[in-house]
VOKEVEX-104531 format. One line per field, with one value per residue: residue number from 1; x, y, z of N, C-alpha, C in turn. Coordinates in Angstrom, 3 decimals. Atoms other than C-alpha are relative to their C-alpha. Example, Ala and Ser with C-alpha at 12.3 -4.5 7.8 and 13.67 -1.06 7.14 Angstrom:
<atoms>
num = c(1;2)
neast = c(0.890;-0.820)
nnorth = c(-1.190;-1.190)
nup = c(0.000;-0.060)
caeast = c(12.300;13.670)
canorth = c(-4.500;-1.060)
caup = c(7.800;7.140)
ceast = c(0.900;-0.770)
cnorth = c(1.200;1.090)
cup = c(0.000;0.730)
</atoms>
This chain:
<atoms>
num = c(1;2;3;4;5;6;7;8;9;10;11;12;13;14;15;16;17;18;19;20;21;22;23;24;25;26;27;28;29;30;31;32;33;34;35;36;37;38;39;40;41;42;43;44;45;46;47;48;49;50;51;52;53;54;55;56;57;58;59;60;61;62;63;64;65;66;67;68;69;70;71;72;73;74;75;76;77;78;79;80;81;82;83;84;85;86;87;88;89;90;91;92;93;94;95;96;97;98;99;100;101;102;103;104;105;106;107;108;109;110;111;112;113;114;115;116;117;118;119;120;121;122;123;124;125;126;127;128;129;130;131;132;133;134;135;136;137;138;139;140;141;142;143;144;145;146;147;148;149;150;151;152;153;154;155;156;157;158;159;160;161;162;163;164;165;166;167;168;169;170;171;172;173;174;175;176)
neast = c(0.014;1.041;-0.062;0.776;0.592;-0.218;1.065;1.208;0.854;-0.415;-0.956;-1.246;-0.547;-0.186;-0.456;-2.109;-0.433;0.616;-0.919;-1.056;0.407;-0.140;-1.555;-0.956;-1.717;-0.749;-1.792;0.050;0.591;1.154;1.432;-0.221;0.618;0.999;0.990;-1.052;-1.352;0.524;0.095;-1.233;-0.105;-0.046;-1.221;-0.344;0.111;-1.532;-1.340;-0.988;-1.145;-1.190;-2.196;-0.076;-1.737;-0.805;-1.633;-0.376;-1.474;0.382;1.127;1.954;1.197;1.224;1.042;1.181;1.399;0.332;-0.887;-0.256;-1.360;-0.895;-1.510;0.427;-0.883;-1.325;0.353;-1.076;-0.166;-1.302;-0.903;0.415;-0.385;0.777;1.038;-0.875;0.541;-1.068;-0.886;0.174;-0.379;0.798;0.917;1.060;0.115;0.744;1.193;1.199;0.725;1.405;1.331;1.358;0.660;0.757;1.143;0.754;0.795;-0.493;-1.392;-0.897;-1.561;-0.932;-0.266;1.259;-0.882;-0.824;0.152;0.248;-1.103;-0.513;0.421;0.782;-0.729;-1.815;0.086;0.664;-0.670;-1.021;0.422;1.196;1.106;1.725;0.244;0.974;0.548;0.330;-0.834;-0.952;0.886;-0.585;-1.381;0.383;1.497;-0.497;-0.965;1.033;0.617;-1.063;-0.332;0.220;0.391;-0.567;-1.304;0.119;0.169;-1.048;-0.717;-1.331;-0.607;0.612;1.274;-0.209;0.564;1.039;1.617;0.183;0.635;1.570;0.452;0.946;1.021;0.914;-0.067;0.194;1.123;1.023;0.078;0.777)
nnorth = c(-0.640;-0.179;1.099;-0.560;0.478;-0.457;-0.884;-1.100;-0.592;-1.859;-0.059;0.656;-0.892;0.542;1.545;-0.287;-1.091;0.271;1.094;-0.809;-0.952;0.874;0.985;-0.229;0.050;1.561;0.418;0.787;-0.808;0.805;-0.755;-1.300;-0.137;0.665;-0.886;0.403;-1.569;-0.977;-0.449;-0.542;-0.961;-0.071;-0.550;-1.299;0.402;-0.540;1.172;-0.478;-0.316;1.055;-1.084;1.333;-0.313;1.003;-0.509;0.495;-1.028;-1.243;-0.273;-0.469;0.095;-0.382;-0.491;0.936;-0.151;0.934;0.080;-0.727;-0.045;-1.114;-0.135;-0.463;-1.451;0.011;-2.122;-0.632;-0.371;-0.596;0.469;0.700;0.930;0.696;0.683;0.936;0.966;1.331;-0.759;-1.622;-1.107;-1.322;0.437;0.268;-1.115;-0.141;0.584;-0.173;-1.471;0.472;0.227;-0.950;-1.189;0.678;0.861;-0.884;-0.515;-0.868;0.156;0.986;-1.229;0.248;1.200;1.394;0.534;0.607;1.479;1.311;0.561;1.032;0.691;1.251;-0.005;0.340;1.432;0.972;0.473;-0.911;0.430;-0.430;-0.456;-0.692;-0.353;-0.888;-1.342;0.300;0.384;-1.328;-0.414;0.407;-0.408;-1.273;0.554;-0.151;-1.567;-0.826;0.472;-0.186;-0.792;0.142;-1.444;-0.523;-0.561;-1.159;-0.542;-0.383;-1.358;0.336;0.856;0.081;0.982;1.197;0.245;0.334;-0.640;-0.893;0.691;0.494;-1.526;-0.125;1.000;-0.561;-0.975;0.408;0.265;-1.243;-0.776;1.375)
nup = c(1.301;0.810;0.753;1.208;1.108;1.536;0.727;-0.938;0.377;0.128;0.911;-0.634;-0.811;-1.626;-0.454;-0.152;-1.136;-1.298;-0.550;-0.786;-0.948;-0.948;-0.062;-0.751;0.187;-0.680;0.701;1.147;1.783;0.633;-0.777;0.200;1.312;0.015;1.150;0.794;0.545;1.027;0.998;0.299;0.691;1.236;-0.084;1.042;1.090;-0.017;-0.311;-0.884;0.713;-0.271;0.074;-0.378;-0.011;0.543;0.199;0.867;0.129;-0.674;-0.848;0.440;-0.813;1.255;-1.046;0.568;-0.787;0.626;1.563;0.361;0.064;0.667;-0.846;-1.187;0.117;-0.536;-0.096;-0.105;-1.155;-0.596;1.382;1.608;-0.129;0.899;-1.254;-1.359;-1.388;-0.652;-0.690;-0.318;1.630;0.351;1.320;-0.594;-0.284;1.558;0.516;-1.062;0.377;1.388;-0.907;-1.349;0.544;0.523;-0.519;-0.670;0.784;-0.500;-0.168;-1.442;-0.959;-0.321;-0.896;0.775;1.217;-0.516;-0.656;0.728;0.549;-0.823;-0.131;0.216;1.266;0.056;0.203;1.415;0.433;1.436;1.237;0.620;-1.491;0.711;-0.918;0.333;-0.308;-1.310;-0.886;0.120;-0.501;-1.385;-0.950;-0.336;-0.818;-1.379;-0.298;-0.424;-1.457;-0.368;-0.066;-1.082;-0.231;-1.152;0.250;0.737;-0.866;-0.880;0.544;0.311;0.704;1.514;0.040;0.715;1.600;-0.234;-0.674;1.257;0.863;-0.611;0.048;1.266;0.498;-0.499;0.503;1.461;0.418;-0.693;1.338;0.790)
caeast = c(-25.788;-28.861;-29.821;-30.783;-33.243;-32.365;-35.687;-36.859;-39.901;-40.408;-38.047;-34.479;-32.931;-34.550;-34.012;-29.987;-30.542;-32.427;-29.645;-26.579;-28.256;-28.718;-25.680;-23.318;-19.400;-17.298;-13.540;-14.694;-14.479;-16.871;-19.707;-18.935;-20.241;-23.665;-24.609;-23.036;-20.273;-21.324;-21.071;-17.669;-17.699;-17.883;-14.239;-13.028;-13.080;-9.459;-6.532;-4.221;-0.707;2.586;6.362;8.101;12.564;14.619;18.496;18.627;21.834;20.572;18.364;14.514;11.617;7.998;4.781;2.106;-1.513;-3.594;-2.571;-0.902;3.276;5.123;8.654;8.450;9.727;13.151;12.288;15.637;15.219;18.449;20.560;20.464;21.724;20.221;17.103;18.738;17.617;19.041;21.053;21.198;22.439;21.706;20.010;17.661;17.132;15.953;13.328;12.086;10.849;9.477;7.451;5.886;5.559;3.692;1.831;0.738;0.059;2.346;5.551;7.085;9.314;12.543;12.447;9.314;11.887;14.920;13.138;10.961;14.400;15.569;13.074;11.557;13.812;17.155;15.824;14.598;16.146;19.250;17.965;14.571;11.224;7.041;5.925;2.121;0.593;-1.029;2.227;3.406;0.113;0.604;3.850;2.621;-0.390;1.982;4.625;1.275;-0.071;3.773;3.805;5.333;4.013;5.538;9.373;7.974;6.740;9.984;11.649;15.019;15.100;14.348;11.174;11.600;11.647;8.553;6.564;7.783;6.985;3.658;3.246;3.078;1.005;-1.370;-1.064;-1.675;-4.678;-6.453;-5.800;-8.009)
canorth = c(-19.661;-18.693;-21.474;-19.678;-20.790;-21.821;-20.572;-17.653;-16.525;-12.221;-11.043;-12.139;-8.980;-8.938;-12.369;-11.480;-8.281;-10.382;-12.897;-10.210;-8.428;-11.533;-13.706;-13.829;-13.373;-16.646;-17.464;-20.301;-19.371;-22.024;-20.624;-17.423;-17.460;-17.480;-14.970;-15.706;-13.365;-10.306;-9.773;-8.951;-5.517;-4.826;-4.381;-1.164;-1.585;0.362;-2.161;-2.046;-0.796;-3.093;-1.165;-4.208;-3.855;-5.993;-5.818;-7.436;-5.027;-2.116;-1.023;-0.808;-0.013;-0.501;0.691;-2.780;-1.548;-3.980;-4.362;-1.628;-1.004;1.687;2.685;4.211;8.380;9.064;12.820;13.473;14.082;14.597;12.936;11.702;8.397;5.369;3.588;0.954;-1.643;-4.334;-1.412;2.308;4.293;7.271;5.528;3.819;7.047;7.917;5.161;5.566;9.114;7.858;5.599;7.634;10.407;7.899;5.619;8.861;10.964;13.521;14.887;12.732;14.764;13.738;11.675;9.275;8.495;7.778;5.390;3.775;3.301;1.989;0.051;-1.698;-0.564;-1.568;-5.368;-6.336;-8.643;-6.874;-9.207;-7.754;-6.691;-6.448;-4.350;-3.029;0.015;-1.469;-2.713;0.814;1.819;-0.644;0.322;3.799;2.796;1.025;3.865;5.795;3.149;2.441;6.172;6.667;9.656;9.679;10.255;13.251;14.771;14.870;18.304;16.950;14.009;14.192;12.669;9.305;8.762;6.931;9.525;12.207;10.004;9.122;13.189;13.236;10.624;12.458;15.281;13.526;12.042;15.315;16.760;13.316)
caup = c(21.690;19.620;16.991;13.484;11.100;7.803;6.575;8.678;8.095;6.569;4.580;4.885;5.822;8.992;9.918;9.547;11.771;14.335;14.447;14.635;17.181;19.548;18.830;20.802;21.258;21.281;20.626;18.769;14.764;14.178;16.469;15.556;11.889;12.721;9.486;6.224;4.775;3.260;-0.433;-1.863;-3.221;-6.958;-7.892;-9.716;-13.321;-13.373;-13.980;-11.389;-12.205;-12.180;-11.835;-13.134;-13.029;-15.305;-16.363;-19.642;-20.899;-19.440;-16.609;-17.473;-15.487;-17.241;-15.751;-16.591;-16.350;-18.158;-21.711;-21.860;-21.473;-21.311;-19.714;-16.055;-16.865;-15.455;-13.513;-12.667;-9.085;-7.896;-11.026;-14.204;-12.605;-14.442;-12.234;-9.550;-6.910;-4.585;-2.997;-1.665;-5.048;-6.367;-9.280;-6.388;-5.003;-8.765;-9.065;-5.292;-6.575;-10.242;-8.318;-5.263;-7.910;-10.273;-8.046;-5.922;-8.655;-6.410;-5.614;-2.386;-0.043;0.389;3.356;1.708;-1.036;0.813;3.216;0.590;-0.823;2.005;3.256;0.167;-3.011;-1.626;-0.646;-4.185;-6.153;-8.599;-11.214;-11.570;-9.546;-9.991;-7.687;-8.032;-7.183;-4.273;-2.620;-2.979;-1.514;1.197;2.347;2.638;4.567;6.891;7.468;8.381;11.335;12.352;12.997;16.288;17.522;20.944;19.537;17.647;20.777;22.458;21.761;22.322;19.882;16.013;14.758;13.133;8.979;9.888;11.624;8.684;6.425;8.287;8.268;4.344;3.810;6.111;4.195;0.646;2.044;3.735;-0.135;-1.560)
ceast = c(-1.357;0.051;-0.597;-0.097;0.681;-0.941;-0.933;-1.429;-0.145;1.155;1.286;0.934;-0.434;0.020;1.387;-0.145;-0.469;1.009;1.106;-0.669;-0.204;0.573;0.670;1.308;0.427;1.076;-0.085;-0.240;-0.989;-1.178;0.187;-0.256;-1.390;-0.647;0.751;0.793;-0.632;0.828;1.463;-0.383;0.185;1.500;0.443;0.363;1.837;0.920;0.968;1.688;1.340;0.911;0.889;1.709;0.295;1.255;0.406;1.642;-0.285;-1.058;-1.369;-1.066;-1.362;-1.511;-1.131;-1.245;-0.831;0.427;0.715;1.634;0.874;1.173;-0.080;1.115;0.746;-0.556;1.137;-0.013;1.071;1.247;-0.588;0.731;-0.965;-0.999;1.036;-1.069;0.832;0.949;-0.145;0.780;-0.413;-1.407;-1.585;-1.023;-1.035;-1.209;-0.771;-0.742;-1.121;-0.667;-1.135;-0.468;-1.076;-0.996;-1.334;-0.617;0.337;1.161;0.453;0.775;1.156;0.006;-0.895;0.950;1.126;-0.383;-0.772;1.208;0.076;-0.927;-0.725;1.092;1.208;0.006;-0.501;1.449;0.437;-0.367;-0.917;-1.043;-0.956;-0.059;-1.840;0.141;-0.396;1.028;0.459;-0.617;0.371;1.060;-0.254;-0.824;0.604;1.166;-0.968;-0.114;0.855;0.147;0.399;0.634;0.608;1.572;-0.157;-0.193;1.137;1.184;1.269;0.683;-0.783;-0.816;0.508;-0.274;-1.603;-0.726;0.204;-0.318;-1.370;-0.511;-0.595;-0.611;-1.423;-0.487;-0.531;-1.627;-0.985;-0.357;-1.396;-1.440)
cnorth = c(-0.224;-1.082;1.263;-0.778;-0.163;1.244;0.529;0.741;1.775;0.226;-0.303;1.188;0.539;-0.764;0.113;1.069;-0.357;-0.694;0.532;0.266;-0.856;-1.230;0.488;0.103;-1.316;0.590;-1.069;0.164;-0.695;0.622;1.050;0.520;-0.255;1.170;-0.500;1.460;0.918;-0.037;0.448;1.509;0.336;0.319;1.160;-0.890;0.749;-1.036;0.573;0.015;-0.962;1.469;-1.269;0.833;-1.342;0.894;-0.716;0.646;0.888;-0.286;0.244;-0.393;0.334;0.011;-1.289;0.940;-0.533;-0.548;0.997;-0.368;1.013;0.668;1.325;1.511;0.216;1.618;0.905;0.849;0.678;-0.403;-0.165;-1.383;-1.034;-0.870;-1.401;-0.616;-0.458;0.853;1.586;0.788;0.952;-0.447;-0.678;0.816;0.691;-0.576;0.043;1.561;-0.152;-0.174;0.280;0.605;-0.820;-0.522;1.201;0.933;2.019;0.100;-0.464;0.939;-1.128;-1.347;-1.078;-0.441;-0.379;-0.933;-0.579;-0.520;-1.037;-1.019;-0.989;-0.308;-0.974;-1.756;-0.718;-0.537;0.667;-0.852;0.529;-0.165;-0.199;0.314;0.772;0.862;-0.338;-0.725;1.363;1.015;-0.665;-0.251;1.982;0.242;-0.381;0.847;0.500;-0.322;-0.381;1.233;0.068;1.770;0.670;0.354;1.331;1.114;0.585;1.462;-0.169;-1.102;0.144;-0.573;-1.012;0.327;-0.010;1.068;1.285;-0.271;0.315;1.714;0.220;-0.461;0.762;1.235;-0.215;-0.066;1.005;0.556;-0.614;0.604)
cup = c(-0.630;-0.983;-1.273;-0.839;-0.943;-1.050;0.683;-0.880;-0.519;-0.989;0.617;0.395;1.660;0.726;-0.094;0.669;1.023;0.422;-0.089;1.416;1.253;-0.400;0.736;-0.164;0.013;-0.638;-0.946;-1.711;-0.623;0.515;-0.645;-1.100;0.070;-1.369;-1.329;-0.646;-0.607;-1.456;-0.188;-1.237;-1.556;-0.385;-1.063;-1.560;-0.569;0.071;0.816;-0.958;0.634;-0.120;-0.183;-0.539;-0.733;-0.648;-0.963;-0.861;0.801;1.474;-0.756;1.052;-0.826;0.717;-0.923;0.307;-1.494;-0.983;-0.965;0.834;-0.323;1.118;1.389;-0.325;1.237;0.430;0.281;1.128;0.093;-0.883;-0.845;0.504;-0.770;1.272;0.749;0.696;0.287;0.771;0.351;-1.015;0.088;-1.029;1.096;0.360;-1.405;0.022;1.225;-0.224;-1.379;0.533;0.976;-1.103;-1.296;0.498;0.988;-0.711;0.724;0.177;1.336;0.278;-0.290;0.987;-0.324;-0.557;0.569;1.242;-0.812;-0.455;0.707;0.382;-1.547;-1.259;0.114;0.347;-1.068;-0.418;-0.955;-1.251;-0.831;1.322;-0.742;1.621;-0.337;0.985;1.350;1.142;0.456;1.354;1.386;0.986;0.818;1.186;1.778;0.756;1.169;1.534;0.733;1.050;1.744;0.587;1.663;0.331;-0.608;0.609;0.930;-0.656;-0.311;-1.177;-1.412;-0.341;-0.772;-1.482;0.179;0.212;-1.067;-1.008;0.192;-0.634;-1.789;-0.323;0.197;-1.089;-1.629;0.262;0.583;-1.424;-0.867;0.627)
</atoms>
């Protein structure tokens, strides 16, 4: 393994492209840092958004985004059932549609909304939830790389949630 200077001579950007460029591979994670981390990205100045569930008498769902608060709109998908978790409802069914259609900023098919149900809505706790924007995001995300594209291919068998799912996602982000 290459030894690098502390204090290379020239400017210091090419003294870090001389020492990627002949370092080597290892398995060891200690060797294997021979540059130091790049720079963490400036982070969006946009507060991220909460979806937070509680059941004080009623059902309520309230959209956090920084210091702001305000109650997650009921769209009346397919009822007027009241928002739900912790189970497969209609009312779940309800808030897995608010949410895509909130956090996406679009309307969700059908099958997005009855497997986010299922998969994320229907295991929260019936007491109460926080869910941000970016969990929402990263359930979507993994649907997408899940996608399994070689049941979809087969003429005889139905494509998976997943890979119709996967399909709108695709479709959201070709629009972006």
């Amino acid at each position: 393994m290459r030894e690098i200077s502390l204090s290379p001579p020239g400017p210091p950007h090419a003294a870090l492209r001389a020492s990627l460029s002949n370092a080597e591979l290892t398995s060891d994670p200690l060797l294997a840092r021979s540059a130091p981390a790049p720079t963490r990205r400036q982070r969006s100045h946009r507060p991220d958004r909460y979806y937070v569930g509680r059941r004080p008498e009623t059902t309520e769902v309230y959209v956090v985004s920084g210091t702001e608060l305000e109650p997650l709109a009921h769209l009346n998908y397919h009822s007027q059932a009241a928002f739900d978790w912790g189970g497969l409802t209609a009312g779940t069914l309800e808030l897995a549609f608010a949410m895509l259609a909130h956090s996406t900023e679009s309307q969700p098919t059908d099958l997005v909304c009855r497997t986010f149900r299922a998969e994320v809505l229907a295991g929260l706790d019936r007491a109460g939830f926080v869910l941000s924007r970016g969990d929402i995001a990263l359930w979507l995300m993994t649907v997408l790389l899940n996608d399994d594209t070689s049941q979809a291919e087969l003429p005889d068998r139905p494509a998976s949630p997943g890979c119709r799912a996967a399909s709108w996602i695709r479709s959201r982000l070709r629009r972006a």
